[in-house]
Every structure is written in structure tokens, then in C-alpha cells.
C-alpha positions as CSV (number, residue, x, y, z in Angstrom):
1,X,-59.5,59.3,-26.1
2,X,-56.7,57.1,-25.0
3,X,-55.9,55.5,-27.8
4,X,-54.2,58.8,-28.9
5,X,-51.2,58.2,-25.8
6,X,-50.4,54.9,-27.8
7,X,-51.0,56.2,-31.3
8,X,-49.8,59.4,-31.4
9,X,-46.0,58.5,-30.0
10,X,-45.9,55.4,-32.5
11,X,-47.0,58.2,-35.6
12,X,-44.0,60.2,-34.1
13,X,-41.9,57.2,-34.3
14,X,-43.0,56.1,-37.9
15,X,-42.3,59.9,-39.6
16,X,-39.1,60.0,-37.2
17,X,-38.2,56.4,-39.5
18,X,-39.2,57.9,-42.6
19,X,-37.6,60.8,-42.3
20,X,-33.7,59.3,-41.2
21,X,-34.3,56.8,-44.0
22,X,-35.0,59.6,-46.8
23,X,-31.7,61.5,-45.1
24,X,-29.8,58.3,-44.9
25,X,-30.4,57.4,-48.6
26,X,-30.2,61.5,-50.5
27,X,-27.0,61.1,-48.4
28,X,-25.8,58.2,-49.6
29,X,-26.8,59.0,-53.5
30,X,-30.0,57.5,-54.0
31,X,-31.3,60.7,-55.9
32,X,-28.3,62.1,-57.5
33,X,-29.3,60.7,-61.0
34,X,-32.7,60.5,-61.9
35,X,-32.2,60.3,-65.9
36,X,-29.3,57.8,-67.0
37,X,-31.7,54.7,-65.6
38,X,-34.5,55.2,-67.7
39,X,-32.3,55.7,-71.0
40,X,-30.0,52.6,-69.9
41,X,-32.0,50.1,-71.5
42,X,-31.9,51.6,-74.8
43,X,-27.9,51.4,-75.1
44,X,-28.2,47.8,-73.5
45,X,-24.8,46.4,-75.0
46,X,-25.0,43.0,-76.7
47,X,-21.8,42.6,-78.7
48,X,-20.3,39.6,-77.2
């Protein structure tokens, strides 16, 4: 039984982590456009 007042704070601590990196990056962009990458390698421009 106490290994839950060492395991529960460092769960807390992990989704607390989780969750401000998933903010940080849907704020930053990461997720605006979900499409245009997969297509992207079928217009791949090689006319040099």
C-alpha cells in the first residue's frame, strides 16, 4: 500500500507532461493540416 504515495504523484506528474505537451504543440500548429502530408509525395517536384 505504499507504493501508491510514490506512484500515484509520479502518474500525476506523467499525464500533467502529456497533457502541456499535447497543448503546447495543437498551439503551436502541429494538427492544423492533417491532409496535404500524405498527398505531398505524389506531387514530389523533380524538374531540375
Amino acid at each position: 500500500m505504499e507504493v501508491i504515495y510514490i506512484v500515484l504523484p509520479i502518474a500525476i506528474l506523467m499525464a500533467g507532461g502529456f497533457l502541456a505537451a499535447f497543448l503546447w504543440s495543437a498551439h503551436r500548429g502541429q494538427f492544423d493540416d492533417l491532409d496535404t502530408p500524405r498527398h505531398r509525395a505524389m506531387f514530389d517536384d523533380d524538374s531540375k
